[in-house]
C-alpha positions in Angstrom: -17.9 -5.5 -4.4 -14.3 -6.1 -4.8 -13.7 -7.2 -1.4 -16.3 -10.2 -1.8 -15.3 -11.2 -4.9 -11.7 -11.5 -3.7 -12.6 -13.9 -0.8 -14.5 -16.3 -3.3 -11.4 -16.0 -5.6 -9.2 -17.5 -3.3 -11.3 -20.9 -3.6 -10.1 -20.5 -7.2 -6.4 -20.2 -6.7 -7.0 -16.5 -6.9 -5.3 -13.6 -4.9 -6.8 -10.1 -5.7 -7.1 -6.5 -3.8 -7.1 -2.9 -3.9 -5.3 0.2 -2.7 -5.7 3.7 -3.2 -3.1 6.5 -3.5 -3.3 10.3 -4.3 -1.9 12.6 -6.6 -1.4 16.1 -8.8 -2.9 16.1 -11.4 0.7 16.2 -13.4 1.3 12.9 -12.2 -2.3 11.0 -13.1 -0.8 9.3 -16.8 2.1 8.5 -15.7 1.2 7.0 -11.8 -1.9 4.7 -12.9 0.6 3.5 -16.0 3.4 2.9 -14.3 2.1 0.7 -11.5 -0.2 -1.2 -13.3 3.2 -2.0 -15.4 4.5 -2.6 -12.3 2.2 -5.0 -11.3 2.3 -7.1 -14.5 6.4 -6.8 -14.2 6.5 -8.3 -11.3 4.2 -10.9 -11.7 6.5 -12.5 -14.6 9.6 -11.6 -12.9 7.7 -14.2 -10.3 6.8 -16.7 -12.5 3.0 -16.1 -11.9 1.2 -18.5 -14.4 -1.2 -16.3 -17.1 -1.9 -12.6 -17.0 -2.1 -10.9 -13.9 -4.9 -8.0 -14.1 -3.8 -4.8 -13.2 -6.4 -2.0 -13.6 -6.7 2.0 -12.1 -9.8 4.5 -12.1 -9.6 7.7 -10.9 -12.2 7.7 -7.9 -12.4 11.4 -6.4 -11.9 14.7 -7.8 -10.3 17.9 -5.7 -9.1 21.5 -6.6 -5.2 20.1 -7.0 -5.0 16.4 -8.1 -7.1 13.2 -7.5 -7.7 9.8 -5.9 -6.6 6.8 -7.9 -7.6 3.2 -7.0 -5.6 0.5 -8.2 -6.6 -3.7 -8.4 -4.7 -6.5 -9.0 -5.3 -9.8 -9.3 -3.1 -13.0 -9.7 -2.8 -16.8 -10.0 -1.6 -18.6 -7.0 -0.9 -22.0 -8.8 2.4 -23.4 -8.4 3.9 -20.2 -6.1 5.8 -21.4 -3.5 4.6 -18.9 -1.0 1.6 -16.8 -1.7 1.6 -14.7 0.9 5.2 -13.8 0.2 4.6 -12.9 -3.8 1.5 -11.0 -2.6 3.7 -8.7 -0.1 6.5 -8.4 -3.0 3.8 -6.8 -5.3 2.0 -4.7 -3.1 6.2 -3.4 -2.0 6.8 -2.8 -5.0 3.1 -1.2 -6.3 3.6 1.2 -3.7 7.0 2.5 -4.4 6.0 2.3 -7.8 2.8 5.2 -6.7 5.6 6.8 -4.4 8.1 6.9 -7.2 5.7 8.5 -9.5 4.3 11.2 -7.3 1.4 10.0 -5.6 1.0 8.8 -2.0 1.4 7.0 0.4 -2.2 6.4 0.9 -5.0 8.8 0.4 -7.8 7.8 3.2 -7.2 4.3 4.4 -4.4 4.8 6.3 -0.7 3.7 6.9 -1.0 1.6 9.6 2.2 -1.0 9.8 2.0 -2.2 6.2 2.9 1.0 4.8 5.1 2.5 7.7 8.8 1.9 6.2 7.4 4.7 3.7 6.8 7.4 6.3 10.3 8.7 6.6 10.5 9.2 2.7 6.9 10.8 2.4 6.3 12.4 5.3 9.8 13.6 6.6 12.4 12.7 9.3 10.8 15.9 11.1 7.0 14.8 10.5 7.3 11.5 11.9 9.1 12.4 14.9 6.3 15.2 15.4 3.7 12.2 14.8 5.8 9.8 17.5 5.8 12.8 20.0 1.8 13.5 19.7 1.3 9.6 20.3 3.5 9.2 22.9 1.2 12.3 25.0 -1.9 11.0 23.8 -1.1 7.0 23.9 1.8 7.3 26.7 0.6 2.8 27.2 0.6 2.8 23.6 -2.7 1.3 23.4 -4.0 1.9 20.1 -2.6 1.5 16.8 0.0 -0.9 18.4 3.5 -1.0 16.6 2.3 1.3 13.6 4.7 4.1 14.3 7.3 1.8 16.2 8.3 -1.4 16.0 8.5 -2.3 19.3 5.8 -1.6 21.7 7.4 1.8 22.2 6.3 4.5 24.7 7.6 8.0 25.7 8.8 5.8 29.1 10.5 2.8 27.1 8.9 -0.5 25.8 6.2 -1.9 27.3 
């Protein structure tokens, strides 16, 4: 429902979305507080006019931790460049997750949004594993263009 609701907001001045992280279980309190402070931080820092909303619910269970989903919500009156708030909070709601032990996503993905967190989550080592798999699989680089490069990178140069 979210995702319907968000495109009629935006005929309201409105800017809203989700994201989804995982996490122990030790880290639950503290990761859904802390980025929803986030959130609201950064939104005044910004001079965004009236309360943002900044909510969490935990959305799936499993043996060592959980899924967290996280919206936020925002007036666009009087910012200068939407767009450009709008990537400053989601930056800095996901180092907030990353910061507090969740995540860098849990199911939907990286893709090149999320990619200047791989290094940090998922090792030096991991991502040139990741590159090296692509590269045999993708040698044209077909699919996911630029999400683990940020040129159109192949194992035989760019492209």
């Amino acid at each position: 429902m979210i995702a319907y609701l968000r495109d009629i907001a935006f005929d309201y001045k409105y800017m809203a979305e989700s994201f989804e992280t995982s996490c122990p279980f030790s880290c639950v309190e503290n990761l859904c507080r802390n980025v929803k402070d986030k959130i609201i931080e950064v939104c005044k820092e910004e001079g965004v006019e009236g309360e943002p909303y900044s909510s969490c619910r935990v959305t799936q269970l499993y043996d060592t931790g959980v899924c967290c989903y996280f919206y936020f919500g925002f007036l666009i009156n009087g910012l200068p460049d939407p767009m450009a708030m709008f990537h400053k909070l989601e930056v800095a709601a996901r180092q907030e997750c990353i910061d507090n032990g969740g995540s860098i996503s849990h199911h939907h993905g990286v893709g090149k949004v999320r990619k200047q967190w791989l290094d940090e989550t998922v090792s030096t080592t991991g991502v040139g594993m990741m590159k090296a798999v692509k590269d045999k699989v993708d040698p044209k680089n077909i699919f996911g263009v630029n999400n683990l490069y940020d040129h159109n990178h192949a194992a035989g140069g760019s492209h």
